[in-house]
Structure formats: C-alpha cells, structure tokens
C-alpha positions in Angstrom: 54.4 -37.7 33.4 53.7 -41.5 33.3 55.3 -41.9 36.7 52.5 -40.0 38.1 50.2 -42.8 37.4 52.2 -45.5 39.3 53.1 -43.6 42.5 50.6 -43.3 45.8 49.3 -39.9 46.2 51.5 -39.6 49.6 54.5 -40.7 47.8 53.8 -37.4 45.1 53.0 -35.1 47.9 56.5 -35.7 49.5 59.0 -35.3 46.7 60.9 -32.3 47.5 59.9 -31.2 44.6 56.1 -31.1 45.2 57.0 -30.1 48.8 59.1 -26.8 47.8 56.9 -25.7 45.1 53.4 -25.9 47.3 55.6 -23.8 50.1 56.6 -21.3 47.5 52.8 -21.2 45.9 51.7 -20.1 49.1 54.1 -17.5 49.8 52.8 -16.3 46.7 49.1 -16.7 47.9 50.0 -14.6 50.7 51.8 -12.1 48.7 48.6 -11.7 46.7 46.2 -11.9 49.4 47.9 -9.0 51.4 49.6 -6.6 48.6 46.9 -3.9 49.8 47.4 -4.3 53.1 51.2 -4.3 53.2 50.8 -0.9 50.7 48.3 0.9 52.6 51.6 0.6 55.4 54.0 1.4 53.2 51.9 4.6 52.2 50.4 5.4 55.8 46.9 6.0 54.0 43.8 4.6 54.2 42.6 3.8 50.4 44.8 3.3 48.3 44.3 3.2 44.2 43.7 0.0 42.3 46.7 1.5 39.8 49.2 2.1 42.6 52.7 1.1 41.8 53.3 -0.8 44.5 50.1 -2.6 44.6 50.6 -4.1 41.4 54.1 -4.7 41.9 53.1 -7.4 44.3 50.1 -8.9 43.0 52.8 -9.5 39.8 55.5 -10.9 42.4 52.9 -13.0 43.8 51.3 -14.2 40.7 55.0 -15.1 39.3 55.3 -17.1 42.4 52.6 -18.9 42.1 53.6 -20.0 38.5 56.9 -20.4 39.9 55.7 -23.3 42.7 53.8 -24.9 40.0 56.3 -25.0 37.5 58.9 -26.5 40.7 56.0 -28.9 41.5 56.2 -30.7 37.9 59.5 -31.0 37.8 60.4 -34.9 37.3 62.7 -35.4 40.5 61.8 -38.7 42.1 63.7 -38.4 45.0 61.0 -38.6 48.3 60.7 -37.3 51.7 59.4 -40.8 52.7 61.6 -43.8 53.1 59.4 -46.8 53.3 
C-alpha cells in the first residue's frame, strides 16, 4: 500500500494490474446497466418483473464483477505498461 504514495498517478493507472481490473469493472458496469434489457430479449416481452430470475442473475454477475476488477486493481504487482 505504501508504494501507492511514491508512484505518479500515470505510472498506477498502467500497471496491468490496474489496467485489467478497470476493463473487467466495466464489463461489469455494462452487465448491470443492461441486465433488463438483455432479459426483456431473452423473454420476448415487454415488462418484465423486478424478481425475474434472469434479471437478478445478472445484476449478481455484474455486481461480482465489479468487486472482482477492484479486488484485481489492488493487487501489489508493480510491473507497468510504461517503460520510461
């Protein structure tokens, strides 16, 4: 954790690390942000219920992923993206 105070912000932002867990947050984000749009395909309706199976199944698999990129983003690897 103490390395975080000595490197430059750009320097954090490209560790592989960092990189691959804000590209798996987002997946997540999107995974979220369209679970009732993917299910309303899935089911061919228009509404759908906020207790739908497959509608919470998703906002779970994007919440996990989520924690999942943040957890990969504090991980202490120090190898970089940026070879100065």
């Amino acid at each position: 954790m103490s390395t975080l105070l000595f490197d430059s912000p750009l320097e954090y932002l490209l560790r592989y690390t960092v990189i691959s867990g804000i590209i798996v947050a987002i997946i997540g984000m999107a995974i979220c942000l369209m679970a009732k749009r993917i299910t309303m395909a899935v089911r061919k309706q228009d509404e759908i219920s906020k207790q739908d199976k497959l509608y919470v199944g998703l906002l779970f698999t994007g919440i996990a992923l989520i924690l999942i990129g943040m957890i990969i983003m504090a991980l202490p690897i120090e190898a970089t993206a940026y070879r100065a």
